[in-house]
N, C-alpha and C positions, 0 to 999 in steps of 0.2 A: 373634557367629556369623552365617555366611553362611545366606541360603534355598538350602533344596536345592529340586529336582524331586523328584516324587517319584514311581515308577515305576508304571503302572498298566496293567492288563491290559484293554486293548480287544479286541472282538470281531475286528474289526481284524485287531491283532496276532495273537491265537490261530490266525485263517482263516491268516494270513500265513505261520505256521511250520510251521502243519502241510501246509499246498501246498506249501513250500519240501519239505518232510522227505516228505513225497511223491512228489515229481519225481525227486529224488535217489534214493530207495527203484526206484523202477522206471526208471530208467537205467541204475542198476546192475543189474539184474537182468534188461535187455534187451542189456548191452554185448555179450556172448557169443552172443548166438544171432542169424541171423542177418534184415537185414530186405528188403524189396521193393525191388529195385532197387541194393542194395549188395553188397560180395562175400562170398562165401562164409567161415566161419570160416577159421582157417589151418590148419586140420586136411589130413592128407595122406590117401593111400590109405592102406588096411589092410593091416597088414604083411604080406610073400609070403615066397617059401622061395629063395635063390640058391644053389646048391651048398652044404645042410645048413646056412646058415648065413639068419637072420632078416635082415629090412630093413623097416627103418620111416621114412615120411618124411613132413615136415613142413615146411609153411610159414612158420616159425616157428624163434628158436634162444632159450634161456635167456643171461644173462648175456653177459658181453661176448668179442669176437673179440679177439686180440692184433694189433697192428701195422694195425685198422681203419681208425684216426684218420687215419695216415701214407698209408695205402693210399686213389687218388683213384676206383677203378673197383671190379673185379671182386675179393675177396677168400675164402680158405679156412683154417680150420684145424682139425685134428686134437685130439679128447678122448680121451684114453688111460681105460680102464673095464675093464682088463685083471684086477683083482684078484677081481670081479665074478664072481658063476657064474648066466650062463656071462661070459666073458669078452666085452667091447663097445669097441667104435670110434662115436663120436661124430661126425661131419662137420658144422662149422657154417662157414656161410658167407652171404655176398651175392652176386647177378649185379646189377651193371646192367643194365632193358631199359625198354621202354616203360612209361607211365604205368601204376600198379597198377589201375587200375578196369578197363582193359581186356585186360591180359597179367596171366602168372601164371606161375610157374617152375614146370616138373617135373625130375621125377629120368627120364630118356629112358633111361639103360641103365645097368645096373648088375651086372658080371661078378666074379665070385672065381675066380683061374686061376692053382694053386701059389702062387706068391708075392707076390700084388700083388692088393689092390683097387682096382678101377677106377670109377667112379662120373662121368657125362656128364648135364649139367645142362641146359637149354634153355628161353627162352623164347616160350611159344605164346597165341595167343589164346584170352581167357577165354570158356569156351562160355557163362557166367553173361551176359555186355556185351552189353546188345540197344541201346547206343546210336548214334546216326548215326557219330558220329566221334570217335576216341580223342586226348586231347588229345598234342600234340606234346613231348613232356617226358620226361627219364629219370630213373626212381625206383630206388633198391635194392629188391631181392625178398630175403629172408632167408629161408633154408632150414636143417633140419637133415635128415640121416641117419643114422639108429643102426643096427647092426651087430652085431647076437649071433650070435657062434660056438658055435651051440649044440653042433653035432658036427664042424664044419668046424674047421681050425685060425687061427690069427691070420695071416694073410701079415707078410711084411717090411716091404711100403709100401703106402702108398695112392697114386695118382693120382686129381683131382678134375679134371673137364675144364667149363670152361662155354663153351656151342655147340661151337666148335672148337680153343678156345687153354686150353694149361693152365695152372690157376691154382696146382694145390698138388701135388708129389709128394714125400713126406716118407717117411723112414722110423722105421718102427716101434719 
């Protein structure tokens, strides 16, 4: 029979795993909020009212877009949440713009008129960047917009427009 080692608990070791499981412990628990000098969560404004019907938007999209991978720029798609009460439209998407530490995408307009929702996207500087100079670089900004028709009804299509070219008009 071979000598083994045999495993033993130094002070050492103890200080070791418990700073480890420490560090971890409050990393986690810092990821979400936001720190000095970094940007704001992806949280959007608080939802408003567009012709009887809700809008919520966010920095941010769950799960994946269809045709991203393929897609080299600007992309949009459509989530159907029609069965839902009240019934919801989904808009996830990315803009290409400047480097994320200094720009930040907004939802700039957003109209329900009979049959079409419209939704214009834009990127502006982030009022958070107190730095000298924004680095030269184009990152995705990923967005969503949800859409409850609470009293308004579902239009036919959407158009999704970012700055001035459109990326997605689908119908319903």
């Amino acid at each position: 029979m071979g000598v083994g080692r045999e495993k033993h608990f130094t002070p050492f070791a103890v200080v070791r795993d418990v700073y480890r499981r420490a560090l971890l412990a409050s990393a986690t628990a810092v990821s979400a909020a936001s720190l000095a000098g970094c940007p704001a969560p992806p949280r959007g404004d608080d939802p408003t009212t567009v012709a009887d019907a809700t809008v919520t938007f966010r920095r941010e999209y769950d799960g994946e877009i269809d045709g991203a991978e393929t897609a080299p720029n600007d992309v949009a798609a459509v989530r159907r949440q029609l069965g839902r009460a009240p019934p919801r439209l989904v808009v996830v998407g990315r803009l290409l713009a400047g480097s994320r530490r200094c720009y930040r995408v907004t939802l700039s307009e957003v109209t329900l008129d009979g049959d079409a929702l419209r939704l214009r996207l834009a990127a502006e500087d982030d009022p958070d960047w107190d730095g000298d100079a924004c680095p030269d670089v184009a990152e995705p900004h990923p967005y969503s917009v949800a859409v409850a028709f609470v009293e308004a009804t579902v239009p036919e299509r959407v158009v999704v427009r970012h700055e001035g070219e459109t990326i997605l008009a689908e119908q319903i």
